[in-house]
C-alpha positions in Angstrom: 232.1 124.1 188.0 234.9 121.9 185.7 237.0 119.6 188.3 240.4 118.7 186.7 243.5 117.3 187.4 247.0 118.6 188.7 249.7 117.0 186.5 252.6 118.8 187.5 253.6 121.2 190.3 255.7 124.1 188.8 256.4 127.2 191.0 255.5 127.7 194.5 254.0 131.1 195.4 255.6 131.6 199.1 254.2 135.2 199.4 251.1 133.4 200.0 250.3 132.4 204.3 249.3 128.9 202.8 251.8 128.1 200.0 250.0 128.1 197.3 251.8 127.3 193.7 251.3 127.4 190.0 250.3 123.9 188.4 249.9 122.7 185.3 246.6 120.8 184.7 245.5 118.0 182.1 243.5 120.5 180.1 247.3 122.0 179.4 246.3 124.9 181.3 248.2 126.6 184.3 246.1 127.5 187.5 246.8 129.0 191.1 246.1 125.9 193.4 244.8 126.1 196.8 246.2 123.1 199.0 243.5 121.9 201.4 246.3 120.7 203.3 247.4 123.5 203.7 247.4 125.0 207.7 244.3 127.3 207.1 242.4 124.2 205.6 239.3 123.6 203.8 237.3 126.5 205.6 240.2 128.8 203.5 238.6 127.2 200.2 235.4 127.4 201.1 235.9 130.9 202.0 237.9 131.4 198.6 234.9 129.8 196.9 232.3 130.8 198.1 233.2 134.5 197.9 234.4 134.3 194.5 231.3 132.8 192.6 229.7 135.7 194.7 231.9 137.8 193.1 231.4 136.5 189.5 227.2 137.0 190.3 227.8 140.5 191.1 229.8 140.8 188.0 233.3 141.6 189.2 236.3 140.6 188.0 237.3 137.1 189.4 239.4 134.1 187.4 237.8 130.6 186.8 237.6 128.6 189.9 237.6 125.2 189.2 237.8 121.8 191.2 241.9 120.0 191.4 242.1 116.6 191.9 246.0 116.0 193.3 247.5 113.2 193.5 250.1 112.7 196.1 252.2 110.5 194.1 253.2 114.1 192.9 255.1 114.7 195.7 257.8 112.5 194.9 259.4 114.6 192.0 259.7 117.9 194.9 263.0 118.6 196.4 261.4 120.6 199.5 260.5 118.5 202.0 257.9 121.3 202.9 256.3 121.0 199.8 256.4 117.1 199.9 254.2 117.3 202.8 251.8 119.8 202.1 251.3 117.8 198.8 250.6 114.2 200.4 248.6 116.3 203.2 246.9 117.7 200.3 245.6 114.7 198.3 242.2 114.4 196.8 240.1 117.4 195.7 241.7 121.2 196.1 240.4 124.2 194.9 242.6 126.5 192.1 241.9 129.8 189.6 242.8 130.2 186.6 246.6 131.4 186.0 246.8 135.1 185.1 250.5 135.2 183.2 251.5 138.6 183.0 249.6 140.3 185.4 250.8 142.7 188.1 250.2 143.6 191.8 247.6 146.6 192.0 249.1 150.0 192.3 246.4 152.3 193.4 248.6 155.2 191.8 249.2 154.5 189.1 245.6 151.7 188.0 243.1 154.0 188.3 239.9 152.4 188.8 236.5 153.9 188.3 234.9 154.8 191.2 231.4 152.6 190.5 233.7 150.0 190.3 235.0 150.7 193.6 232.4 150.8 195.1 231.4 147.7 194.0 234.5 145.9 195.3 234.1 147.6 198.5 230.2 146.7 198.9 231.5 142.9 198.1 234.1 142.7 200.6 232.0 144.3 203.2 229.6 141.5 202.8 231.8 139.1 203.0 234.2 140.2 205.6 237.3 140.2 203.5 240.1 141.8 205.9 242.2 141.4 203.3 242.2 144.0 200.5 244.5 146.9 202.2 247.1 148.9 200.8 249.3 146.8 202.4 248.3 143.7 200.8 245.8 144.6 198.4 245.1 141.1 196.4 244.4 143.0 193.3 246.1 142.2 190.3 246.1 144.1 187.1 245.7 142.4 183.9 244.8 143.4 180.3 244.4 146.4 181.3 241.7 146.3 184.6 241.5 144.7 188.1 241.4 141.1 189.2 240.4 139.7 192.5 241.9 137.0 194.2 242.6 135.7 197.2 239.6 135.1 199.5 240.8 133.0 201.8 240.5 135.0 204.8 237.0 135.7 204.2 233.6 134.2 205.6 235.3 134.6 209.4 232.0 133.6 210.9 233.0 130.2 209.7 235.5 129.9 212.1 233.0 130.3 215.0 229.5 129.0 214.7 228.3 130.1 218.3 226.2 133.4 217.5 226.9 133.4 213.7 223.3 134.4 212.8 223.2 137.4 214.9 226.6 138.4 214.0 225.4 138.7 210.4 223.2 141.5 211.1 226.6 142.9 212.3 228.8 146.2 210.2 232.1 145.1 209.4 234.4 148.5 210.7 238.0 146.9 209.1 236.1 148.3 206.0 237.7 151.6 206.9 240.9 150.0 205.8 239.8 148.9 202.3 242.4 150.4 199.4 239.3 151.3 197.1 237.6 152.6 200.1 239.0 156.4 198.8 237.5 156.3 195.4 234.1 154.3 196.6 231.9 157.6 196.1 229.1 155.3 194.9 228.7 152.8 198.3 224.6 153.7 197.6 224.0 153.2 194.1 226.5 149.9 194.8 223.7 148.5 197.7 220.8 149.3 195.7 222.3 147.5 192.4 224.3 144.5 193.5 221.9 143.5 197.0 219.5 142.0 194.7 221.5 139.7 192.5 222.4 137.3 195.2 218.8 136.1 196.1 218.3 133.3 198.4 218.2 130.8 195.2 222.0 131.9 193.7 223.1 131.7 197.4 222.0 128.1 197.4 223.5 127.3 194.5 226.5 128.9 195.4 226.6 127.2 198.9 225.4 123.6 196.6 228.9 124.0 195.5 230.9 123.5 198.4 232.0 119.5 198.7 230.7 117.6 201.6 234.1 116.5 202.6 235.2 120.3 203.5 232.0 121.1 205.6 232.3 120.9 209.3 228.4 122.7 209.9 225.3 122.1 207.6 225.6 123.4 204.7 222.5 125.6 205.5 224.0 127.4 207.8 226.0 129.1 205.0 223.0 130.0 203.4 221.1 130.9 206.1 224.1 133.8 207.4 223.8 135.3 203.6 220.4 135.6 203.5 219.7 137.0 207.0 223.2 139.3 206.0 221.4 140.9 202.9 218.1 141.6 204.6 217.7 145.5 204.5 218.8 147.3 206.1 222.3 146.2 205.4 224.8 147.1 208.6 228.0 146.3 206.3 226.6 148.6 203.7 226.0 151.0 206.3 229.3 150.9 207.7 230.9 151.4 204.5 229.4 154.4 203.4 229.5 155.7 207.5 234.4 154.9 206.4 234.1 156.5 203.5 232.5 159.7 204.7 234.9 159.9 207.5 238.0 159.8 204.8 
């Protein structure tokens, strides 16, 4: 993953639980960035990457994550006193994705999106416990004509209680049933058979290889070892998916 460098703080995004805002970089690009000072901390990036270069391996539609160094010195040239803080709270290396300009919040009325691909999205955020995909707050946005994902940060729960976490992997995840694509996810089988065996225990490392040692709070392993015992057939979130849809 590319690591660059936050050179100045533009637009705050205050829709967002954790404040994140729209930075410009010193490769002159714009990104979404992620404070790890932010009150969810590191565990939300970890969640947000971890989940997303999942997402990117299954072939899904997720912008560039890369590595922001910020500099708290940054801080200075803010007005808001809130955002002064979270930006000194916030110094060293953050997380951000790559600025969509132009795009749109999903409307599942009006975007249609085809239903392999929906059940695609679904089968991902089964796996990875993503509560937040709902009509309500979807985290879809539509650009150039298809849907993005964003906003994993609430994802990987079992990160937030490491008593049990291996057994709890073998375990359905019934806010599925709440899912915005759940409707049009007529293909939750072909989904499990095709996307299952594209995160093997070696990409799952990698993935996990990614996360810095200064966010962990558990071995690393441990992520590793709750996705691969989580994917081991039969698959309870896959399960439970199929089990929602059928009840629509």
């Amino acid at each position: 993953m590319r690591t660059v460098c936050a050179t100045r703080y533009l637009t705050p995004l205050r829709e967002g639980g954790s404040l994140p805002a729209i930075v410009e970089a010193d490769d002159d690009g714009l990104y979404v960035l992620k404070f790890r000072g932010a009150g969810q901390g590191p565990k939300a990036l970890i969640a947000e990457l971890v989940a997303g270069e999942m997402a990117r391996t299954l072939g899904l539609p997720v912008p560039e994550i890369v590595f922001m160094q910020l500099d708290p010195e940054l801080a200075r040239t803010e007005p808001d006193p809130e955002i002064q803080d979270l930006i000194r709270a916030s110094g060293g290396l953050n997380l951000a994705l790559d600025y969509l300009p132009g795009s749109v919040a999903y409307d599942p009325l009006t975007m249609p999106i085809d239903t392999a691909l929906a059940s695609r999205i679904v089968w991902f955020d089964a796996l990875v416990g993503n509560v937040d995909r709902t009509p309500r707050n979807t985290n879809l946005l539509w650009w150039h004509g298809k849907p993005w994902l964003i906003d994993h940060g609430a994802a990987l729960v079992f990160q937030h209680q490491w008593d049990g976490y291996l057994e709890r992997a073998r375990a359905p995840f019934v806010p599925i049933r709440d899912h915005v694509l759940l409707p049009r996810a007529d293909a939750l089988a072909e989904a499990d058979a095709q996307l299952a065996p594209l995160l093997t225990p070696e990409r799952i490392a990698a993935i996990v290889a990614l996360i810095p040692d200064a966010w962990l709070d558990a071995p690393r392993d441990a992520y590793r070892a709750y996705f691969d015992a989580r994917l081991q057939a039969p698959r309870a979130f896959a399960e439970e998916a199929r089990h929602a849809h059928a009840r629509l």
